[in-house]
C-alpha positions as CSV (number, residue, x, y, z in Angstrom):
1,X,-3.9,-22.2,-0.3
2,X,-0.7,-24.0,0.9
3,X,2.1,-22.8,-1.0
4,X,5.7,-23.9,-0.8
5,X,7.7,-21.4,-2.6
6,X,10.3,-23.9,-2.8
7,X,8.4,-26.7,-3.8
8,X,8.0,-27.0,-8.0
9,X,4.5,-29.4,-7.5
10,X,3.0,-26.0,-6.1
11,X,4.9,-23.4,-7.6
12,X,4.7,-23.0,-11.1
13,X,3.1,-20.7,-13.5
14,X,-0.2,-21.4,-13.2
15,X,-0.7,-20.7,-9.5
16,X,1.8,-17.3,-10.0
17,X,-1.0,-16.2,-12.3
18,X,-3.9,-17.1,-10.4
19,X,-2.4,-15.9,-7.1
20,X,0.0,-12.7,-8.0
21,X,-0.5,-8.6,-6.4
22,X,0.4,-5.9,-6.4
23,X,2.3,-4.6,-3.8
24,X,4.5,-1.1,-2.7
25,X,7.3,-1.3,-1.3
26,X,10.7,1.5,-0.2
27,X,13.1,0.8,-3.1
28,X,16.2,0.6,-0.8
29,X,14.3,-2.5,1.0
30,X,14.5,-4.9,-2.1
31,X,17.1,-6.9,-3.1
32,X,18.9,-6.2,-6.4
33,X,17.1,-9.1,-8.3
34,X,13.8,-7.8,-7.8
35,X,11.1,-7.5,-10.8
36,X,10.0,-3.8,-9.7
37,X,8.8,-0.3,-11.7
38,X,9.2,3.0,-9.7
39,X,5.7,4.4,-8.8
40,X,6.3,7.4,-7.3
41,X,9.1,7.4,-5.2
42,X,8.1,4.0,-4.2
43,X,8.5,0.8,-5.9
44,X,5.9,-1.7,-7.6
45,X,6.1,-5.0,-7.0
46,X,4.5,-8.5,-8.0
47,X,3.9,-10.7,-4.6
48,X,2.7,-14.0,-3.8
49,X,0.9,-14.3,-0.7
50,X,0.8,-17.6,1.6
51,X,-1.8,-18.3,3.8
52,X,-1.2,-21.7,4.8
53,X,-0.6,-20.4,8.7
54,X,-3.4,-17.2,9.4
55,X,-1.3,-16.2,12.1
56,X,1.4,-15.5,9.9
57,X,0.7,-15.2,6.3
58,X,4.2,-15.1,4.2
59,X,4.8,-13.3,1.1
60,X,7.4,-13.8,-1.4
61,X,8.3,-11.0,-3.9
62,X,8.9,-12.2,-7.9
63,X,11.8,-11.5,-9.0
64,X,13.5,-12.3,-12.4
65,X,14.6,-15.5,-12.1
66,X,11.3,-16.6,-11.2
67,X,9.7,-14.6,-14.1
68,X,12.9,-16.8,-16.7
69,X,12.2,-20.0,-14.9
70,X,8.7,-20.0,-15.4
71,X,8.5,-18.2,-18.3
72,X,6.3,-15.7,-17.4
73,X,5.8,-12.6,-19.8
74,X,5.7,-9.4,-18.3
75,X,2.3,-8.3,-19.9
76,X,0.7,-11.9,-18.2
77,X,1.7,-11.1,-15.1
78,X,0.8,-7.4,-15.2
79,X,-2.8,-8.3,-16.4
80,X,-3.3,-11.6,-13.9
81,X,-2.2,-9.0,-11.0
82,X,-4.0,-6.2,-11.9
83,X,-7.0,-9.0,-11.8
84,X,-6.1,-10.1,-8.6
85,X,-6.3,-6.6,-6.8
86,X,-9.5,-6.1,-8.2
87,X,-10.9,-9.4,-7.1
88,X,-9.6,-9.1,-3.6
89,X,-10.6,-5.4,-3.5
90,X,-9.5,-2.7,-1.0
91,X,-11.3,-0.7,1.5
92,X,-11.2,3.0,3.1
93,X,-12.5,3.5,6.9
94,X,-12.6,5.8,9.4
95,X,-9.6,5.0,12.1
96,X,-11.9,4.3,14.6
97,X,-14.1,2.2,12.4
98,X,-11.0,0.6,11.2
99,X,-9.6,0.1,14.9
100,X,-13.1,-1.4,16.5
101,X,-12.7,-4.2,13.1
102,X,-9.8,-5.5,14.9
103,X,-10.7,-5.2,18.8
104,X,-14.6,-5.6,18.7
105,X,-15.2,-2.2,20.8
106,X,-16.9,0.4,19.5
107,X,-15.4,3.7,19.9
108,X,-15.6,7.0,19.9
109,X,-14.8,9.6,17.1
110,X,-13.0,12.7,19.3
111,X,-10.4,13.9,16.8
112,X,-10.0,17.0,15.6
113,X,-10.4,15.9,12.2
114,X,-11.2,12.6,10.1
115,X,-8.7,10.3,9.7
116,X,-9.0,7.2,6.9
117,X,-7.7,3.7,7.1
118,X,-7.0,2.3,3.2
119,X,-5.8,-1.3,2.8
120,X,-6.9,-5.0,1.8
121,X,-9.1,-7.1,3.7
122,X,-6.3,-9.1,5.2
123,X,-4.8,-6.2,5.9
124,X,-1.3,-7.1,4.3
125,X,0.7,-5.3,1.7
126,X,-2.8,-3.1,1.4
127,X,-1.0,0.0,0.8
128,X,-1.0,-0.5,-2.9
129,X,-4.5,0.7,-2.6
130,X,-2.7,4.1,-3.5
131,X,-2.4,2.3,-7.7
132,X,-6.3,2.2,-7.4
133,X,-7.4,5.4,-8.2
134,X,-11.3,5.0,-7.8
135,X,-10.7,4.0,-4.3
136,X,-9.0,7.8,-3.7
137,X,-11.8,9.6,-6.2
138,X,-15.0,7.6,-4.1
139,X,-13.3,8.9,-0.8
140,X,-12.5,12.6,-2.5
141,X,-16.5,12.8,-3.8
142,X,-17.9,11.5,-0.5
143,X,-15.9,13.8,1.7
144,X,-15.4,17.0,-0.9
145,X,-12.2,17.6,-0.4
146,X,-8.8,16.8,-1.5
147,X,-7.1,14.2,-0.1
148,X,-3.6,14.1,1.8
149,X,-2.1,10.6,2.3
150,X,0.6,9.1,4.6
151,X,2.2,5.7,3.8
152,X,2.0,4.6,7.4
153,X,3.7,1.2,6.2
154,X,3.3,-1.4,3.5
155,X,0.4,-2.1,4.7
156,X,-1.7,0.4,4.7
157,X,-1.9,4.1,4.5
158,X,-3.4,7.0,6.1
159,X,-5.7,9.6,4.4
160,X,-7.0,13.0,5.6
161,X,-9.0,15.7,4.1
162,X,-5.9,18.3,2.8
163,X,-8.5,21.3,3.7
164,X,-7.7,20.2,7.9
165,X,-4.1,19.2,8.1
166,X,-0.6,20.5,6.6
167,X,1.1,18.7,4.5
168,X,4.4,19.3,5.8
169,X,3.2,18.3,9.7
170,X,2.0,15.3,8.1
171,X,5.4,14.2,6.7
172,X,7.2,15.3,9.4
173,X,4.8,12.8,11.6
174,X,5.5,9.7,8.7
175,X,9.6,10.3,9.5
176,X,9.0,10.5,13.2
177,X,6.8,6.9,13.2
178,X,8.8,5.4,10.2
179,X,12.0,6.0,12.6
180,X,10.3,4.9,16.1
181,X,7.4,2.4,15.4
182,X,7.3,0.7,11.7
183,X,9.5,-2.3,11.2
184,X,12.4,-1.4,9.2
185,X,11.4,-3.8,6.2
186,X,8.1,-3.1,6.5
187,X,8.6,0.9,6.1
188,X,7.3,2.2,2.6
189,X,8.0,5.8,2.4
190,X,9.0,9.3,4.2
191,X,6.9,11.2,2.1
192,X,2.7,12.1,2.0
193,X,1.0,12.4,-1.3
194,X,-1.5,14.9,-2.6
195,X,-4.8,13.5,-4.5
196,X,-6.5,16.2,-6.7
197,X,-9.9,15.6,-7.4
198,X,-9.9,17.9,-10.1
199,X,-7.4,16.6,-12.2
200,X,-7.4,12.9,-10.9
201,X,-3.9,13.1,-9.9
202,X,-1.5,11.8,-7.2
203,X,1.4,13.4,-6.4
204,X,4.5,13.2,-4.1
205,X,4.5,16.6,-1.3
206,X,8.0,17.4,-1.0
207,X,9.6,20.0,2.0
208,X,10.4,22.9,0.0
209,X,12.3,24.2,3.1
210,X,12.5,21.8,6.2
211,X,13.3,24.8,8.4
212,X,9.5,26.0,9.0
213,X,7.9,23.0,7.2
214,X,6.6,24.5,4.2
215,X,6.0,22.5,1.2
Protein backbone atom coordinates (compact mmCIF):
# COMPACT_ATOMS: atom_id res chain seq x y z
CA UNK A 1 0.00 0.00 0.00
CA UNK A 2 1.36 3.58 -0.63
CA UNK A 3 0.25 5.74 1.99
CA UNK A 4 0.79 9.43 2.32
CA UNK A 5 -0.10 10.37 5.80
CA UNK A 6 -0.37 13.73 4.56
CA UNK A 7 -2.30 13.24 1.68
CA UNK A 8 -6.42 13.25 2.40
CA UNK A 9 -7.11 11.05 -1.24
CA UNK A 10 -5.20 8.16 0.84
CA UNK A 11 -5.77 8.91 4.21
CA UNK A 12 -9.12 8.80 5.53
CA UNK A 13 -11.18 6.48 7.53
CA UNK A 14 -11.61 3.75 5.59
CA UNK A 15 -7.90 2.86 5.05
CA UNK A 16 -7.29 3.72 9.07
CA UNK A 17 -9.65 0.86 9.64
CA UNK A 18 -8.51 -1.48 7.16
CA UNK A 19 -4.92 -0.86 7.92
CA UNK A 20 -4.62 0.07 11.98
CA UNK A 21 -2.26 -2.14 14.99
CA UNK A 22 -1.56 -2.43 17.66
CA UNK A 23 1.60 -1.47 18.89
CA UNK A 24 3.79 -0.96 22.54
CA UNK A 25 5.48 1.62 23.05
CA UNK A 26 7.67 3.44 26.50
CA UNK A 27 5.22 6.10 27.63
CA UNK A 28 7.89 8.89 27.96
CA UNK A 29 8.64 8.31 24.10
CA UNK A 30 5.11 9.66 22.88
CA UNK A 31 4.16 12.93 22.29
CA UNK A 32 1.46 14.48 24.50
CA UNK A 33 -1.32 14.21 21.76
CA UNK A 34 -1.06 10.59 21.51
CA UNK A 35 -4.33 8.16 21.58
CA UNK A 36 -2.65 5.58 24.05
CA UNK A 37 -4.00 3.21 27.24
CA UNK A 38 -1.30 2.05 29.78
CA UNK A 39 -0.67 -1.73 29.48
CA UNK A 40 1.47 -2.58 31.98
CA UNK A 41 3.92 -0.12 32.48
CA UNK A 42 3.99 0.29 28.84
CA UNK A 43 1.71 2.08 26.61
CA UNK A 44 -0.88 0.87 23.82
CA UNK A 45 -1.00 2.43 20.83
CA UNK A 46 -2.98 2.43 17.36
CA UNK A 47 -0.33 2.57 14.29
CA UNK A 48 -0.45 2.81 10.68
CA UNK A 49 2.17 1.11 8.90
CA UNK A 50 3.69 2.21 5.33
CA UNK A 51 5.22 0.03 3.13
CA UNK A 52 5.53 1.88 0.09
CA UNK A 53 9.65 1.70 0.45
CA UNK A 54 10.55 -2.28 2.06
CA UNK A 55 13.76 -0.93 3.00
CA UNK A 56 12.17 1.40 5.20
CA UNK A 57 8.67 0.84 6.17
CA UNK A 58 7.27 4.11 8.21
CA UNK A 59 4.76 4.15 10.81
CA UNK A 60 2.65 6.86 12.06
CA UNK A 61 1.01 6.69 15.54
CA UNK A 62 -2.97 7.92 15.76
CA UNK A 63 -3.41 10.41 17.82
CA UNK A 64 -6.57 12.43 18.60
CA UNK A 65 -6.83 14.74 16.12
CA UNK A 66 -6.67 12.20 13.67
CA UNK A 67 -9.33 10.08 15.67
CA UNK A 68 -11.74 14.02 15.62
CA UNK A 69 -10.82 14.59 12.03
CA UNK A 70 -11.87 11.46 10.82
CA UNK A 71 -14.38 10.69 13.08
CA UNK A 72 -13.33 7.61 14.21
CA UNK A 73 -15.00 6.07 17.44
CA UNK A 74 -12.89 4.51 19.79
CA UNK A 75 -14.76 1.10 19.86
CA UNK A 76 -14.12 1.03 15.70
CA UNK A 77 -10.83 1.43 15.96
CA UNK A 78 -10.23 -0.99 18.87
CA UNK A 79 -12.23 -3.73 17.06
CA UNK A 80 -10.64 -3.03 13.27
CA UNK A 81 -7.05 -3.29 15.18
CA UNK A 82 -7.66 -6.01 17.19
CA UNK A 83 -8.63 -7.56 13.54
CA UNK A 84 -5.65 -6.53 12.07
CA UNK A 85 -3.21 -8.19 14.63
CA UNK A 86 -4.95 -11.31 14.19
CA UNK A 87 -4.79 -11.26 10.48
CA UNK A 88 -1.22 -10.38 10.34
CA UNK A 89 -0.45 -12.83 13.19
CA UNK A 90 2.74 -13.10 15.25
CA UNK A 91 5.31 -15.68 15.70
CA UNK A 92 7.59 -17.30 18.58
CA UNK A 93 11.20 -18.88 17.47
CA UNK A 94 14.09 -20.14 18.85
CA UNK A 95 16.95 -17.16 18.58
CA UNK A 96 18.87 -19.14 16.38
CA UNK A 97 15.93 -20.13 14.24
CA UNK A 98 14.92 -16.62 14.39
CA UNK A 99 18.57 -15.35 13.47
CA UNK A 100 19.30 -18.00 10.41
CA UNK A 101 15.41 -16.32 9.00
CA UNK A 102 17.36 -13.21 8.49
CA UNK A 103 21.06 -14.42 7.31
CA UNK A 104 20.18 -17.75 5.54
CA UNK A 105 22.84 -19.86 7.74
CA UNK A 106 21.94 -22.32 9.68
CA UNK A 107 23.24 -22.36 13.12
CA UNK A 108 23.94 -23.96 15.96
CA UNK A 109 21.92 -24.09 19.32
CA UNK A 110 25.05 -23.89 22.15
CA UNK A 111 23.34 -21.86 24.90
CA UNK A 112 22.87 -22.77 28.12
CA UNK A 113 19.28 -22.43 27.84
CA UNK A 114 16.46 -21.60 25.19
CA UNK A 115 15.99 -18.45 24.23
CA UNK A 116 12.54 -17.26 22.13
CA UNK A 117 12.25 -14.60 19.48
CA UNK A 118 8.26 -13.14 19.58
CA UNK A 119 7.33 -10.58 16.94
CA UNK A 120 5.32 -9.99 13.45
CA UNK A 121 6.33 -11.28 10.31
CA UNK A 122 7.84 -7.90 9.21
CA UNK A 123 9.35 -7.80 12.18
CA UNK A 124 8.21 -4.20 13.08
CA UNK A 125 6.40 -2.92 16.24
CA UNK A 126 6.04 -7.00 16.90
CA UNK A 127 6.45 -6.57 20.47
CA UNK A 128 2.73 -6.19 21.04
CA UNK A 129 2.74 -9.86 20.70
CA UNK A 130 2.87 -9.54 24.55
CA UNK A 131 -1.44 -8.26 24.23
CA UNK A 132 -1.82 -11.82 22.51
CA UNK A 133 -2.08 -14.13 25.14
CA UNK A 134 -2.43 -17.47 23.26
CA UNK A 135 0.79 -16.81 21.68
CA UNK A 136 2.50 -16.85 25.43
CA UNK A 137 0.05 -20.00 26.67
CA UNK A 138 1.06 -22.17 23.10
CA UNK A 139 4.85 -21.33 24.00
CA UNK A 140 4.11 -22.08 28.09
CA UNK A 141 2.27 -25.69 27.06
CA UNK A 142 4.98 -26.61 24.48
CA UNK A 143 7.91 -25.97 26.72
CA UNK A 144 6.18 -26.64 30.40
CA UNK A 145 7.29 -23.99 32.04
CA UNK A 146 6.63 -20.47 32.99
CA UNK A 147 7.70 -17.93 30.91
CA UNK A 148 10.09 -14.86 31.61
CA UNK A 149 9.97 -12.10 29.01
CA UNK A 150 12.33 -9.20 28.12
CA UNK A 151 11.06 -6.26 25.95
CA UNK A 152 14.30 -6.22 23.91
CA UNK A 153 12.63 -3.13 21.87
CA UNK A 154 9.45 -2.34 20.16
CA UNK A 155 9.98 -4.69 18.09
CA UNK A 156 10.15 -7.66 19.48
CA UNK A 157 10.75 -9.35 22.80
CA UNK A 158 12.70 -12.00 24.30
CA UNK A 159 11.20 -15.11 26.19
CA UNK A 160 12.90 -17.75 28.36
CA UNK A 161 11.77 -20.57 30.42
CA UNK A 162 11.52 -18.73 34.18
CA UNK A 163 12.68 -22.37 35.60
CA UNK A 164 16.55 -21.43 33.89
CA UNK A 165 17.11 -17.85 34.32
CA UNK A 166 16.59 -15.07 37.19
CA UNK A 167 14.44 -12.60 36.78
CA UNK A 168 16.38 -9.96 38.28
CA UNK A 169 19.66 -10.87 35.87
CA UNK A 170 17.27 -10.68 33.23
CA UNK A 171 16.30 -7.01 33.93
CA UNK A 172 19.35 -5.98 34.80
CA UNK A 173 20.59 -7.27 31.15
CA UNK A 174 17.18 -5.22 29.40
CA UNK A 175 18.79 -1.76 31.36
CA UNK A 176 22.35 -2.60 30.26
CA UNK A 177 21.14 -3.13 26.22
CA UNK A 178 18.27 -0.52 26.51
CA UNK A 179 21.24 2.03 27.59
CA UNK A 180 24.06 0.69 25.06
CA UNK A 181 22.42 -0.88 21.90
CA UNK A 182 18.42 -0.05 21.29
CA UNK A 183 17.70 3.25 19.68
CA UNK A 184 16.39 5.60 22.10
CA UNK A 185 12.82 5.92 20.40
CA UNK A 186 12.71 2.58 19.65
CA UNK A 187 13.35 1.39 23.50
CA UNK A 188 10.01 -0.11 25.05
CA UNK A 189 10.71 -0.87 28.59
CA UNK A 190 13.37 -1.55 31.67
CA UNK A 191 11.49 -4.14 33.04
CA UNK A 192 10.82 -8.28 32.27
CA UNK A 193 7.45 -9.82 32.75
CA UNK A 194 6.34 -12.99 34.38
CA UNK A 195 3.67 -15.33 32.35
CA UNK A 196 1.90 -17.81 34.65
CA UNK A 197 0.53 -20.67 33.04
CA UNK A 198 -1.58 -21.44 35.74
CA UNK A 199 -3.46 -18.43 36.12
CA UNK A 200 -3.04 -17.07 32.54
CA UNK A 201 -1.46 -14.02 33.73
CA UNK A 202 1.29 -11.44 32.86
CA UNK A 203 2.85 -9.48 35.19
CA UNK A 204 5.58 -6.75 35.57
CA UNK A 205 8.91 -8.33 37.80
CA UNK A 206 9.96 -5.47 39.74
CA UNK A 207 13.76 -5.31 41.88
CA UNK A 208 12.56 -5.62 45.30
CA UNK A 209 16.15 -4.70 46.36
CA UNK A 210 18.65 -3.65 43.47
CA UNK A 211 21.54 -4.33 45.83
CA UNK A 212 21.80 -8.31 45.32
CA UNK A 213 19.08 -8.38 42.50
CA UNK A 214 16.29 -10.04 44.12
CA UNK A 215 12.91 -9.56 42.97
Amino acid sequence: MTLDFNDDRTYTKDVVLENVRYALFDPKSLQDDAFSAEFLDMATVFVLMDYSNPNRPKYKIIDAVDMVSLDIKLNEIMDAANKNCKKAGYKIMLMEDAISEITGVALPCDAPYPMYVGTNPERILGASILMYETYLEDLAAQIEDDLCIAPSSIHEILIFPLSLVQPARIIEAVQDVNRTVVLPQEKLSDSAYIYRRSGHTISQATLRNPDNLTC
